[in-house]
C-alpha positions, -999 to 999 in steps of 0.1 A, spaced: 84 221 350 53 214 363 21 214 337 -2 237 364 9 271 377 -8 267 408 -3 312 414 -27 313 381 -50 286 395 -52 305 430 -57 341 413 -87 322 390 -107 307 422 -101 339 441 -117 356 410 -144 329 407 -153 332 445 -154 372 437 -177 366 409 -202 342 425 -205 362 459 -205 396 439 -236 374 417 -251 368 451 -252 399 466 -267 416 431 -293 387 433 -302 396 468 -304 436 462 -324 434 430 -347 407 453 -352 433 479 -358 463 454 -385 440 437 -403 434 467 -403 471 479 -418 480 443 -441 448 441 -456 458 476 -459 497 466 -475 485 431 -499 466 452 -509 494 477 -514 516 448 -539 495 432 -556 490 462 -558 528 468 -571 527 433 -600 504 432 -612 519 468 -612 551 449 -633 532 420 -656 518 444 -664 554 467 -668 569 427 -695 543 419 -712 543 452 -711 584 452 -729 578 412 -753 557 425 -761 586 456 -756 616 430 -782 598 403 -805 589 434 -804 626 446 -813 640 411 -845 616 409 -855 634 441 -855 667 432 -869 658 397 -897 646 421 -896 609 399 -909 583 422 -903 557 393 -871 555 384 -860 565 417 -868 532 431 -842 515 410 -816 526 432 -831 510 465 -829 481 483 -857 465 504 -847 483 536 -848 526 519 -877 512 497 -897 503 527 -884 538 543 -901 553 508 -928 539 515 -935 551 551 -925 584 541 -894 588 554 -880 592 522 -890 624 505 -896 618 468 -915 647 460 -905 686 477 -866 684 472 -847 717 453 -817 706 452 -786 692 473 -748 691 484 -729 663 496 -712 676 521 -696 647 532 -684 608 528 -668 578 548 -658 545 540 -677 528 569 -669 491 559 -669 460 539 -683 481 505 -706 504 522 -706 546 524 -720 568 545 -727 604 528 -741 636 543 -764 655 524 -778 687 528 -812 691 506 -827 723 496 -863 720 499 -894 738 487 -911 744 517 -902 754 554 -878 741 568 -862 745 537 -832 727 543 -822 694 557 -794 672 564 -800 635 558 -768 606 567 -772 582 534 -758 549 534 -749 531 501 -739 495 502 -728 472 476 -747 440 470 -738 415 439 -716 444 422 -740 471 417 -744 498 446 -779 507 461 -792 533 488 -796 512 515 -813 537 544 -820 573 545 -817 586 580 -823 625 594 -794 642 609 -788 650 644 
């Protein structure tokens, strides 16, 4: 009589190589379905903070463009950096004259910067123009940075 039976040792490392390959292969699936969702986590907070950042930058425009028609040189300048307040200065910046205004458009144009197309409503003749705004990001607040006619 022998003290193994070697039929019950084969059948328990068959079952033991069955378990750790079976182990292997769910290690390696739930791997690969981690990453896919880690990766489309990421892109969705990504899409999320660009979406936070155009929202802030399209604030900064929207409070700029009611300053305008309010016709409030003050305050207005707050929302400037040297480069649009210089452009106030030389007048090609109206502060004063403006009805109202739609944005009519926006594009991410690079590294935290917007471009927005505005149509303004104004007082006199012409009575409307469209303006290409740019609104760039410096030390975490966003600023008009030029003002420039369409066309």
């Amino acid at each position: 009589m022998a003290f193994f039976n070697w039929d019950a040792l084969k059948a328990l490392a068959i079952a033991t190589i069955v378990l750790v390959v079976g182990l292997f292969v769910l290690v390696w699936q739930y791997n690969r379905l981690a990453e896919e969702r880690l990766s489309k986590l990421e892109t969705q907070i990504q899409e999320q903070q660009e979406a936070i950042e155009e929202q802030k930058a399209e604030n900064v425009l929207t409070s700029f463009l009611v300053f305008r028609v309010a016709g409030d040189e003050g305050p207005l300048r707050s929302f400037l950096t040297e480069r649009a307040a210089q452009q106030l200065a030389e007048g090609k910046i109206l502060a004063e004259g403006v009805a109202g205004y739609e944005i009519l458009g926006k594009q991410d144009v690079g590294e935290d910067t917007f471009r927005f197309q505005v149509n303004l409503k104004l007082e006199g003749p012409p009575f409307t123009q469209v303006e290409i705004i740019f609104v760039e990001k410096l030390l975490d607040h966003y600023y008009v940075d030029s003002v420039e006619l369409a066309g």
